[in-house]
Structure formats: structure tokens, C-alpha cells
ROLO-613104 format. One record per residue (C-alpha): residue number from 1; x, y, z. Coordinates in steps of 0.02 Angstrom, whole numbers. Example, Ala and Ser with C-alpha at 12.3 -4.5 7.8 and 13.67 -1.06 7.14 Angstrom:
2
[1; [615; -225; 390]],
[2; [684; -53; 357]],
***
This chain:
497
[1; [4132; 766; -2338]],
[2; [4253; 679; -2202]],
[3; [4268; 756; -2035]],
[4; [4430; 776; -1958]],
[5; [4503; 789; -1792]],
[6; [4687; 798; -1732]],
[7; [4739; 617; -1652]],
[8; [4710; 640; -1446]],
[9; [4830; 548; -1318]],
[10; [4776; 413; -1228]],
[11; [4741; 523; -1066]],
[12; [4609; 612; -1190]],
[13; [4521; 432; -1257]],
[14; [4522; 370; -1091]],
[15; [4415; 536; -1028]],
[16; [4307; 514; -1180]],
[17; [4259; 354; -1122]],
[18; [4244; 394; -940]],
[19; [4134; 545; -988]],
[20; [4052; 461; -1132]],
[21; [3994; 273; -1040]],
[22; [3938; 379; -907]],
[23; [3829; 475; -985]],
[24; [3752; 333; -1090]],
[25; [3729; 223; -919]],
[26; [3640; 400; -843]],
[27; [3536; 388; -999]],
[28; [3475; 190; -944]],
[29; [3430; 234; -782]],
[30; [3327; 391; -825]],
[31; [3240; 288; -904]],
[32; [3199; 175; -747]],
[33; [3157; 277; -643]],
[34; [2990; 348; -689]],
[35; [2885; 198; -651]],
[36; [2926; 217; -459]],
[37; [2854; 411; -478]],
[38; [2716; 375; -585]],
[39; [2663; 248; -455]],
[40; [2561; 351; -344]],
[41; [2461; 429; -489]],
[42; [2412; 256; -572]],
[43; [2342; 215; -403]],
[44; [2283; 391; -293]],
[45; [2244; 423; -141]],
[46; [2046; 437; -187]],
[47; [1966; 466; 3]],
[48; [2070; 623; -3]],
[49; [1998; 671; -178]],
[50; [1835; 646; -121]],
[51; [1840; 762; 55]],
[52; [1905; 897; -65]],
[53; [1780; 872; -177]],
[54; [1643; 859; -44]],
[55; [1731; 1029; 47]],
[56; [1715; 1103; -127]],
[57; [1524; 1067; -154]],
[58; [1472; 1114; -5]],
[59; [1531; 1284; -16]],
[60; [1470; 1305; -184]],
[61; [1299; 1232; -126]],
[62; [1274; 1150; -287]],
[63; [1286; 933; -291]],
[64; [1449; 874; -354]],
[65; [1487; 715; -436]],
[66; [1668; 717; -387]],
[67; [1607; 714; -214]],
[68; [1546; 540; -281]],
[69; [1731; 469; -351]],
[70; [1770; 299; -302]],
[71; [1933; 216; -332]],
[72; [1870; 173; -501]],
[73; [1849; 368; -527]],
[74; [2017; 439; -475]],
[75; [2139; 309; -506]],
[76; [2211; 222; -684]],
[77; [2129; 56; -737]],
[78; [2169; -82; -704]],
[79; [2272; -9; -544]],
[80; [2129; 59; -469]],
[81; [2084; -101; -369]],
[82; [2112; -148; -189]],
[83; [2261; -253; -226]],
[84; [2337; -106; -337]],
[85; [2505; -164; -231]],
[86; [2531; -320; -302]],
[87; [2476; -262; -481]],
[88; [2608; -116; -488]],
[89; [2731; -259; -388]],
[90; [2688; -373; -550]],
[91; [2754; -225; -680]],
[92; [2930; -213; -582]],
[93; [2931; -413; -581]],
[94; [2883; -403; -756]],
[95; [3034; -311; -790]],
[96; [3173; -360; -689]],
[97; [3121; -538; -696]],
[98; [3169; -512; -906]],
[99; [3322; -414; -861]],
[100; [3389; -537; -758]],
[101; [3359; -681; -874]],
[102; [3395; -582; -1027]],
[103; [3571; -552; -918]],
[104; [3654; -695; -916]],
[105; [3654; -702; -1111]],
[106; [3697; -522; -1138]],
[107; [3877; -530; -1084]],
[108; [3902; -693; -1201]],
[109; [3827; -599; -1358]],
[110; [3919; -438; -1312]],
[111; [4084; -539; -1298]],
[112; [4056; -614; -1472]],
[113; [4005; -431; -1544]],
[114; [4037; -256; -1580]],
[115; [4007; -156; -1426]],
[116; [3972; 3; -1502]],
[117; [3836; -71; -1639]],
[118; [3781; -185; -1476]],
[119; [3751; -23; -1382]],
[120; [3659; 71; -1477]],
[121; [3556; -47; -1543]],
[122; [3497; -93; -1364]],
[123; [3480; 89; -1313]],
[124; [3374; 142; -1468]],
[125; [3247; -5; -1418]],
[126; [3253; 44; -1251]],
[127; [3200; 196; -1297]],
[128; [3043; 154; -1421]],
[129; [2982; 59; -1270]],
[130; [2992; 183; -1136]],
[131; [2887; 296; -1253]],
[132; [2757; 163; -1269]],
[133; [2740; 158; -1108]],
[134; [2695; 324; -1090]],
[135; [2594; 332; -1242]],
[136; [2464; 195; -1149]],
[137; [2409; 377; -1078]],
[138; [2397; 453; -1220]],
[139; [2275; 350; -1299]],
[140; [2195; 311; -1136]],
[141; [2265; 115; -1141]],
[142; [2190; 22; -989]],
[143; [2250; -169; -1016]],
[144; [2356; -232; -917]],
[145; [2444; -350; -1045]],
[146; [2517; -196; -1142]],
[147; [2606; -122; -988]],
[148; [2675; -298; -940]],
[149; [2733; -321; -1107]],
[150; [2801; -152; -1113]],
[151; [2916; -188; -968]],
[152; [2955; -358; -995]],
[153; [3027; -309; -1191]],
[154; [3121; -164; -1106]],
[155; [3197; -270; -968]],
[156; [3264; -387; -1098]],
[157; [3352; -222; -1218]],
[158; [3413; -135; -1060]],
[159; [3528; -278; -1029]],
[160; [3658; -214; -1162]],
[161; [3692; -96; -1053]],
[162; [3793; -141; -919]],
[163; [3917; -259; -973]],
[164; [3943; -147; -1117]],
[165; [4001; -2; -1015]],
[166; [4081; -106; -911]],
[167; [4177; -195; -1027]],
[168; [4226; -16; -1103]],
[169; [4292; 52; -970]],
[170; [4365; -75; -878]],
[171; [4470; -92; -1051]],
[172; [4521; 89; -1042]],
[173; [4559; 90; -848]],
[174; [4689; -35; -748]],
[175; [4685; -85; -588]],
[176; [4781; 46; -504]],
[177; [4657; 168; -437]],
[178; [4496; 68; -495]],
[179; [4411; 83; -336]],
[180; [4407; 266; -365]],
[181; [4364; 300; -518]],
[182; [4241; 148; -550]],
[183; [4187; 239; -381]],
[184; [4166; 395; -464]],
[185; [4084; 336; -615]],
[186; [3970; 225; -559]],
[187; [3883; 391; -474]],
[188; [3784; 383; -651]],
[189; [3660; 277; -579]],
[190; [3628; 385; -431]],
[191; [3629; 551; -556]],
[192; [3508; 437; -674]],
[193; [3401; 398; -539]],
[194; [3387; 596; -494]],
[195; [3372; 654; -662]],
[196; [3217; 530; -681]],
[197; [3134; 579; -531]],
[198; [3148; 733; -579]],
[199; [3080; 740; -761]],
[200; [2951; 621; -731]],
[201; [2907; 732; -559]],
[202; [2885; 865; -667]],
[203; [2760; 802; -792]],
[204; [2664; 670; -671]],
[205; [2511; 758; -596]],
[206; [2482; 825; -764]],
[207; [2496; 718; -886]],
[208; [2618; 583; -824]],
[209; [2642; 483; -1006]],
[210; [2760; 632; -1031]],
[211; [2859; 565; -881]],
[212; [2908; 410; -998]],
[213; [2910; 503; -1179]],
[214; [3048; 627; -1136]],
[215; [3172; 513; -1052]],
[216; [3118; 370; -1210]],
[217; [3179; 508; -1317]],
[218; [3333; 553; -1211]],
[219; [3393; 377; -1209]],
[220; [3371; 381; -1412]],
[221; [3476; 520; -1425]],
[222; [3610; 443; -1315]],
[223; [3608; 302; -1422]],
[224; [3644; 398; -1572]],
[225; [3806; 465; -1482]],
[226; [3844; 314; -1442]],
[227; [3834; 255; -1610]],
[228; [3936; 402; -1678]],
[229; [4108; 432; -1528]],
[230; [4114; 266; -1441]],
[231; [4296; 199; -1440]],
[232; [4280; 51; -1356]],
[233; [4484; -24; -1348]],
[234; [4621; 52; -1335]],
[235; [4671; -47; -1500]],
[236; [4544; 47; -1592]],
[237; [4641; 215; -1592]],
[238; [4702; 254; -1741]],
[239; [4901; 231; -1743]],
[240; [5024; 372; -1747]],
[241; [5134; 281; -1896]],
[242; [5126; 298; -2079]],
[243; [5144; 137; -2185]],
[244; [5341; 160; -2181]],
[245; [5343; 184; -1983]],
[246; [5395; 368; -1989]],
[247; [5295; 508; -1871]],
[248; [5193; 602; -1949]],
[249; [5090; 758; -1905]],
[250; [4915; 651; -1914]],
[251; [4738; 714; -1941]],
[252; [4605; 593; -1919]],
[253; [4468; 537; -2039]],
[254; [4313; 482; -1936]],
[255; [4160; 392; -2011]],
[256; [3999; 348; -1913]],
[257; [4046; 150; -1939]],
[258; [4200; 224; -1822]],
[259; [4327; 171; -1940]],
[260; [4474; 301; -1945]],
[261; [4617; 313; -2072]],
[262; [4782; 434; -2082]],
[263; [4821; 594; -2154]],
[264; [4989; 626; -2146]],
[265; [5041; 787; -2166]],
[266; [5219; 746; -2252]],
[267; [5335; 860; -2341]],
[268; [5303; 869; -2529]],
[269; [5445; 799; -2599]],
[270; [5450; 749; -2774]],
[271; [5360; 597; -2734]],
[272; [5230; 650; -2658]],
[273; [5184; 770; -2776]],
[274; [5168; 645; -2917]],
[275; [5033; 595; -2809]],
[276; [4927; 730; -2781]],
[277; [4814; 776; -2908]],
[278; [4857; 969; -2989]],
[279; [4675; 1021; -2966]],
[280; [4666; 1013; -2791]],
[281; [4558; 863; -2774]],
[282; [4548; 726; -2641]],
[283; [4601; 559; -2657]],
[284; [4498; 442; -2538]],
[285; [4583; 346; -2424]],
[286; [4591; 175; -2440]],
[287; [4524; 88; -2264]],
[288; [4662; 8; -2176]],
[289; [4617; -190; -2179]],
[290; [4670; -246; -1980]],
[291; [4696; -446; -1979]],
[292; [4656; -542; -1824]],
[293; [4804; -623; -1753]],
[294; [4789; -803; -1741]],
[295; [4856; -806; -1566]],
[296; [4705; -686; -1508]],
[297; [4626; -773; -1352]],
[298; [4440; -840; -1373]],
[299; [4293; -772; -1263]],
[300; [4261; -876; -1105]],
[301; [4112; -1007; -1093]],
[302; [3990; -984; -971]],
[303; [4059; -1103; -848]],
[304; [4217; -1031; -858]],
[305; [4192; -877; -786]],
[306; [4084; -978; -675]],
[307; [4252; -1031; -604]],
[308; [4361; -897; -586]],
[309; [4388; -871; -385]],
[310; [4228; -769; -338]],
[311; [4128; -752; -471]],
[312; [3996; -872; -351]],
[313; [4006; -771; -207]],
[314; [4011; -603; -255]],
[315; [3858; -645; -383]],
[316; [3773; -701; -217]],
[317; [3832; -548; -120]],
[318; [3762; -440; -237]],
[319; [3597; -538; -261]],
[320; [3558; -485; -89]],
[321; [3616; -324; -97]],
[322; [3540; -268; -253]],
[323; [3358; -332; -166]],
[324; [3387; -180; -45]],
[325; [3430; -75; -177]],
[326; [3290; -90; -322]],
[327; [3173; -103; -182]],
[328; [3195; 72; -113]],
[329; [3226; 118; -326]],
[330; [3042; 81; -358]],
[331; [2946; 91; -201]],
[332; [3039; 218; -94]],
[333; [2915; 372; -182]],
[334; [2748; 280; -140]],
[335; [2822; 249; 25]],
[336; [2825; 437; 52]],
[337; [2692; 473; -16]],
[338; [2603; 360; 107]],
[339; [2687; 377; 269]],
[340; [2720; 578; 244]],
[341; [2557; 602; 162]],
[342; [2647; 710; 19]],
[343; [2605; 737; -169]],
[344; [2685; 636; -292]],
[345; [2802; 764; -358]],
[346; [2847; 819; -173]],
[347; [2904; 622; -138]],
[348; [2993; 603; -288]],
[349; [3086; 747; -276]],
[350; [3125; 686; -64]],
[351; [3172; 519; -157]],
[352; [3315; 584; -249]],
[353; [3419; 610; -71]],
[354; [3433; 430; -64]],
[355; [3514; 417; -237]],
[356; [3622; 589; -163]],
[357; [3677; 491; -26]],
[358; [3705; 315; -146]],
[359; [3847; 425; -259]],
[360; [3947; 476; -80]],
[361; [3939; 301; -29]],
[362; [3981; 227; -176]],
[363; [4137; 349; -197]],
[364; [4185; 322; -35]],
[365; [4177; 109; -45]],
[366; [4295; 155; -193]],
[367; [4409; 248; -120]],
[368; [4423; 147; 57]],
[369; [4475; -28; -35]],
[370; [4592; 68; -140]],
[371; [4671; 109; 25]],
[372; [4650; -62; 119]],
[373; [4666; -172; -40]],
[374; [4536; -272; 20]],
[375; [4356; -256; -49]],
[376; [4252; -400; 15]],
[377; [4289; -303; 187]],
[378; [4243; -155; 119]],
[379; [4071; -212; 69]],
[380; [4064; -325; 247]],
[381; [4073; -157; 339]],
[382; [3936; -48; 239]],
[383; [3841; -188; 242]],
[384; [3852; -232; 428]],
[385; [3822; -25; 479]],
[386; [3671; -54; 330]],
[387; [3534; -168; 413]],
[388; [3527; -68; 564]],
[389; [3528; 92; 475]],
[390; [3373; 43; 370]],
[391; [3256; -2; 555]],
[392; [3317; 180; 606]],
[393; [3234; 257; 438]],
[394; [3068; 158; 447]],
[395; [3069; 240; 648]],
[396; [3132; 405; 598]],
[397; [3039; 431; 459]],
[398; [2862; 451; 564]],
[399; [2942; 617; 646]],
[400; [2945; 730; 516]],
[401; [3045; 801; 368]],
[402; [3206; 838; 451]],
[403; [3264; 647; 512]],
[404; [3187; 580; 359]],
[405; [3307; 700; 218]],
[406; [3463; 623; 355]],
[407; [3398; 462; 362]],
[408; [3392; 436; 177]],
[409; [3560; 516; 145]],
[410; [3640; 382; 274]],
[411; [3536; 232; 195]],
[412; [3596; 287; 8]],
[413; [3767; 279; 49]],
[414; [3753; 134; 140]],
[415; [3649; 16; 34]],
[416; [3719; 80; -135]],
[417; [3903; 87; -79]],
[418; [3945; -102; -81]],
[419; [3794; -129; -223]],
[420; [3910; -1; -346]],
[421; [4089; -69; -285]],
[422; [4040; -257; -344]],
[423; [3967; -208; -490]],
[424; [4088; -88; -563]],
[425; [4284; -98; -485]],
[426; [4262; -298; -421]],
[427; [4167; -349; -579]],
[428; [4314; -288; -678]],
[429; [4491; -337; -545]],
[430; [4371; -537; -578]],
[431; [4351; -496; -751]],
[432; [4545; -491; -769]],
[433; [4575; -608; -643]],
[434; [4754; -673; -651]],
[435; [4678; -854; -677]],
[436; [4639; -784; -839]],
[437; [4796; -784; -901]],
[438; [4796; -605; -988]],
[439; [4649; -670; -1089]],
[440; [4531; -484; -1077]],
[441; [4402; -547; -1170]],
[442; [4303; -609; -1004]],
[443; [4257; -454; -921]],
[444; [4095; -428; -1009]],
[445; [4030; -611; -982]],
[446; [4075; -597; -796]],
[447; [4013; -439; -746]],
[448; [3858; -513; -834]],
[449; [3849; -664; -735]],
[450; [3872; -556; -572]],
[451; [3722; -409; -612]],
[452; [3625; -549; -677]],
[453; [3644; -649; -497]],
[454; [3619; -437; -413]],
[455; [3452; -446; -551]],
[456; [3388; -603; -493]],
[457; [3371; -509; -308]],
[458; [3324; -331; -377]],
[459; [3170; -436; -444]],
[460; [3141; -509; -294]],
[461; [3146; -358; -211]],
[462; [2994; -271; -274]],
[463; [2882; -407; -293]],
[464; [2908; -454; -97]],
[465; [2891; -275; -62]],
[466; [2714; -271; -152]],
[467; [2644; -408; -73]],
[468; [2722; -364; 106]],
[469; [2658; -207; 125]],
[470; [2485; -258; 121]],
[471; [2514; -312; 298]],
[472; [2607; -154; 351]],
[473; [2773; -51; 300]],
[474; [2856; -113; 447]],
[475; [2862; -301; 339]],
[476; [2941; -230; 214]],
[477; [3083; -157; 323]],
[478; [3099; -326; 412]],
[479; [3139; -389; 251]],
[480; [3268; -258; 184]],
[481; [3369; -313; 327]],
[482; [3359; -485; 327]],
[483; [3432; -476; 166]],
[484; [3562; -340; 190]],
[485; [3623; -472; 347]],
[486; [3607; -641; 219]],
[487; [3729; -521; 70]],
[488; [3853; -512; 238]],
[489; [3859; -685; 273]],
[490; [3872; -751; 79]],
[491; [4015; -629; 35]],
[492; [4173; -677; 21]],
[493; [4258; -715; 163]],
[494; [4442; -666; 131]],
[495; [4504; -518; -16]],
[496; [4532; -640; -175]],
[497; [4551; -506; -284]],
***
């Protein structure tokens, strides 16, 4: 039988799909975010293992052959050899390397498709692989191969994502107070990135393929609410007017194929009751047939969005700033975990601060070129007080627990806050640029072409940091900033939006 629900306002849709996008986009990056915990369990710390162990025998007086672990012991083939670094740097390669290619085509295809069935179909298969990843522990899986294809097929689904929600709700929202509420929503990365340390956190010393299984599952679920209450234009809400244009008192008729047709609830005249069977019964609906206007502007090429006024350099901006950003996304727990000597779960969980301090920042960048108009400045500030900020945390964070938990809140806001105001609020003011010419079906293609650019750096990112920090931490910092100073210089240099 049909479910129905009275017709909402527009202020009610356009909450749905504030509320609804961001908790699908949450769902993506839950999913990310348990490779960067699992990390320092692949690969352990096995000297310490085996000075417990030895402590342990010793007092029990009885030989121990845990006292006897090597690497090869304590640690998760193939990751438990000396250059462990540039084997877990190879898995975030694997997949960001995929996403970023698999970027650039998304936003065409999702121009030329239905968003909703696009969605979900990407978030179901993003799901199936996250599980297989963590099922390599459950049936003790120790080739390489399989993990690199694992990421590598996920990278490629996970980029129906962004331009998706993107496209949604820069369709819903106009330019007025963008900053601030792309500001505001964009926090689901952030609150993604903390709810995945945090799951996977709690399953990782134990039995850490659960850290991939339960947000796989989550992100299946999402994708079946996706499937089922995604509106994704405003065009799509049902009308308010009956086939003779009168008001009527609607009730709405909702199928999962997110079609919706009128019940009016109209006097029953004479006429009406001819109509209406005397039994009771329902009379299906027949589905309102909506013709495409002729006039209805074609998606943009490739090279078109290519050419609308900074497109280049923001994609270039955010190339560079998105290198800082996935870097401290999957390395920033190992780091802890090496230079504060703390569990796995214990860095995660410290990890999470930076993500705290990433949803201020990003609010804030919102809010501040609201005010100013300007948001290539915006981003020139953060990203000026950035670079410097990032030296001060690989200092600070050798003096304890105290200047680290301030240092990371600083560096979040700070490093996400121009990486979420080009993706979200300048990705959509470009996608309607008034070169465009009112034509709205180039947002998705350009914020595409822009996170691809950002995806091209956020692969960079790890792999660099992998084979850096053989030579030292300190490399990898050096590096962060040189990047965070070339995103300053490559950024627009006047507000062309």
C-alpha cells in the first residue's frame, strides 16, 4: 500500500536535503577513516612486545616464545617488513590515486544521470568494499594484491559522492548566505572523520576487520536512505495544483523510484462522486508524465567548465591544500602513536581533535567571506597563518599531551578551513558562475574538476609522507608547509566570484 505524507514547504525540502546530504557525505568518510587507525596494528611496535613478553617470562621463570617475536611475529603480513612505510603509503596511493582519476569522470556521468540512483549505487559499492577489506582479517588474507585492489575499486565508487551532494545542495541553496551554511555542512567530513576513528578505535586492538565491517555496513544503510528520501531539485517537488489549476488540500503519494503524484482532497460534488467507486476502493493514480522542455540547457563539456574564470586556479589551490589535509587524514594516528608512544586506540581517539578543530575552521572560513565577499582572501589568510602553525605542532608536540590537544585544534581549523570553503561554497558560486548564463546544469562537472585537481594532491600527500618519514618526521613537516605556502601563491589573486 502507498505511503502518504502531507506536501512540506520549501523551507522543509531544503532542511531535508541539508540534513539528509550530510549525513550520507558523514557516511563516505566513516568509511575512510579506518585505514589511518588500523595502521599501527598492521605494522606494531614489536621491540615493545617483546620486553613485555621477556618481563613476563622472567617472572614466571618458565621460557617464553613471545619473548622470541620478531616483526614477522607481531605485525600483519605483508606489513611486517622494514619498509612497512612505504607499503601502507602504497594502499593510500592505491586509493586516492583511483579517486582522483575516477574524479574527473564522475561529475560528467552524474551530470548526464539521476543523482539519487547515481548515489546510491556508488554508496552500496562503497560499502561491499569496505567490508572486504576488513574481511582480509577474517580469513587471515596476507596478499598484498587483495588490499590494493580493495582500495583502488573503492577509490573509484567513492567518487559519486561528492559532486552528488554537491550538486544537491548547491541546487537547494543560493548564494546568499552560502559561505555559512556550505560552512556548516561541510562539518560532515570532520564528524565522519571522528565517527571513524572512533568505531574503528574501538574494535582495532581486538579484532580490527571489525573496524571496516561496521562502517561498510553503515555506508549500505545510508545508501538505502538515500535511495528511498533524496529530493534532489527543487523541480522534483510535487506541485501544489490539480490538473485544472485550483488549490487543493494535497497528500502525497511516495514510491521508492521517488515519483510522487496528488491526492486532492476536493469536495464531493456530483462529479466527483461518479468517480469514486461505492465500495470504498482505491483507484491508482495514474503517474504524471513530465516532458522535457526543448529549451532545457545541455550539460557543459569538459573544457567548458575548464574555462569558466577560476576553475584553473582554485583546482590548483586546492591541490595543494588538500596534500596537507589527507596527509594528516591518514598518517596523523601513526604519527602519535610514534612520537607520544601511545596505543592505537589512545592516538586515534587524540586524532579526532584535529577533525574538532577542521569543523570550527571551516565554519568560520564560511562565515568570514560571507562578511568580506571575498573568498580567495579568505583562504590566502588561513593559509598564510597555516604553514607556520604546522612547524609549531611538529615542536610542540614532543612536550607532552597538553600543547599537542591545542596544537591540533589550531592546525584543524587552519588546514581544513580553506580545504572545505573551495570545495563546498566556491565550488558551487563557479558552478553558477554568471558566464554560465543561468545554465545550472554545470555545478556537478565543476566541483568535480576542482576535488579531482584537491585528489590529485591528497594522493600525493600520503605517498610523500610514507617515503619521507623514513628519514625523520621532521621531512614530513617540511613538506606540509611547502605546500600549504605553493596553495598561497597559486590561488587566485583577486575575488572572481
Amino acid at each position: 500500500s502507498a505511503l502518504c505524507f502531507p506536501v512540506c514547504s520549501p523551507c522543509r525540502y531544503r532542511a531535508l536535503t541539508f540534513i539528509l546530504t550530510f549525513l550520507l557525505y558523514t557516511s563516505f568518510h566513516l568509511s575512510r577513516k579506518p585505514i589511518s587507525i588500523v595502521k599501527s596494528e598492521l605494522h606494531k611496535n614489536c621491540s615493545a612486545v617483546s620486553e613485555a613478553a621477556i618481563i613476563a617470562s622472567s617472572s614466571s621463570q618458565q621460557p617464553s616464545l613471545s619473548s622470541l617475536h620478531t616483526d614477522v611475529d607481531c605485525s600483519w603480513k605483508p606489513f611486517d617488513k622494514s619498509n612497512y612505510k612505504q607499503l601502507l603509503g602504497a594502499m593510500d596511493y592505491s586509493f586516492l590515486c583511483a579517486y582522483a582519476i575516477g574524479m574527473y569522470l564522475s561529475g560528467i556521468i552524474g551530470e548526464r544521470l539521476p543523482i539519487r540512483l547515481y548515489l546510491t549505487v556508488g554508496m552500496l559499492a562503497s560499502g561491499v568494499f569496505t567490508c572486504l577489506f576488513g574481511l582480509g582479517y577474517i580469513y587471515n588474507i596476507h596478499n598484498l594484491s587483495f588490499y590494493i585492489f580493495v582500495q583502488v575499486a573503492n577509490g573509484l565508487v567513492q567518487t559519486t559522492g561528492w559532486p552528488s551532494v554537491v550538486t544537491c545542495i548547491g541546487n537547494w541553496f543560493g548564494k546568499g548566505r552560502r559561505g555559512l551554511i556550505m560552512g556548516l555542512w561541510n562539518s560532515h567530513t570532520s564528524v565522519g572523520n571522528i565517527l571513524g576513528s572512533l568505531i574503528a578505535g574501538y574494535w582495532v586492538s581486538s579484532n580490527w576487520g571489525m573496524s571496516f565491517i561496521v562502517p561498510g555496513l553503515i555506508i549500505i544503510i545510508m545508501g538505502v536512505v538515500c535511495f528511498l528520501f533524496l529530493i534532489e531539485l527543487q523541480s522534483k517537488v510535487p506541485s501544489m495544483l490539480t490538473p485544472r489549476g485550483r488549490l487543493c488540500s494535497p497528500a502525497v503519494w511516495w514510491s521508492g523510484y521517488g515519483y510522487r503524484s496528488l491526492l486532492c482532497s476536493l469536495p464531493q460534488s456530483y462529479d466527483t462522486e461518479l468517480l469514486l467507486p461505492r465500495d470504498s476502493e482505491r483507484i491508482p493514480m495514474q503517474p504524471v508524465v513530465v516532458v522535457k522542455s526543448e529549451s532545457e540547457p545541455s550539460a557543459i563539456s569538459f573544457m567548458g567548465a575548464l574555462r569558466i574564470p577560476g576553475v584553473v586556479e582554485f583546482s590548483l589551490c586546492l591541490l595543494f591544500a588538500k596534500l596537507v589535509s589527507y596527509t594528516f587524514l591518514f598518517w596523523l594516528p601513526l604519527y602519535i602513536t610514534k612520537a607520544a608512544h601511545l596505543d592505537a586506540k589512545k592516538a586515534g581517539d587524540l586524532s579526532t581533535l584535529f577533525d574538532v578543530g577542521g569543523i570550527v575552521g571551516g565554519i568560520l572560513a564560511g562565515v568570514i567571506s560571507d562578511k568580506l565577499g571575498k573568498r580567495a582572501t579568505t583562504c590566502a589568510v588561513m593559509l598564510l597563518l597555516a604553514a607556520p602553525t604546522l612547524y609549531g605542532f611538529s615542536m610542540i608536540s614532543q612536550f607532552g599531551l597538553g600543547p599537542t590537544i591545542g596544537m591540533l585544534l589550531v592546525c584543524g581549523g587552519l588546514v581544513n578551513g580553506p580545504y572545505a570553503l573551495i570545495t563546498t561554497a566556491v565550488s558551487a558560486d563557479l558552478g553558477t558562475h554568471k558566464s554560465l548564463k543561468g545554465n545550472a546544469r554545470a555545478l556537478s562537472t565543476v566541483t568535480a574538476i576542482i576535488d579531482g585537481t584537491g585528489s590529485v594532491g591528497a594522493a600525493l600527500g600520503p605517498l610523500l609522507a610514507g617515503l619521507l618519514s623514513a628519514g625523520g618526521w621532521d621531512q614530513v613537516f617540511y613538506m606540509l608547509m611547502t605546500a600549504d605556502f605553493l596553495a598561497l601563491l597559486v590561488r587566485p589573486l583577486t575575488s572572481i566570484i
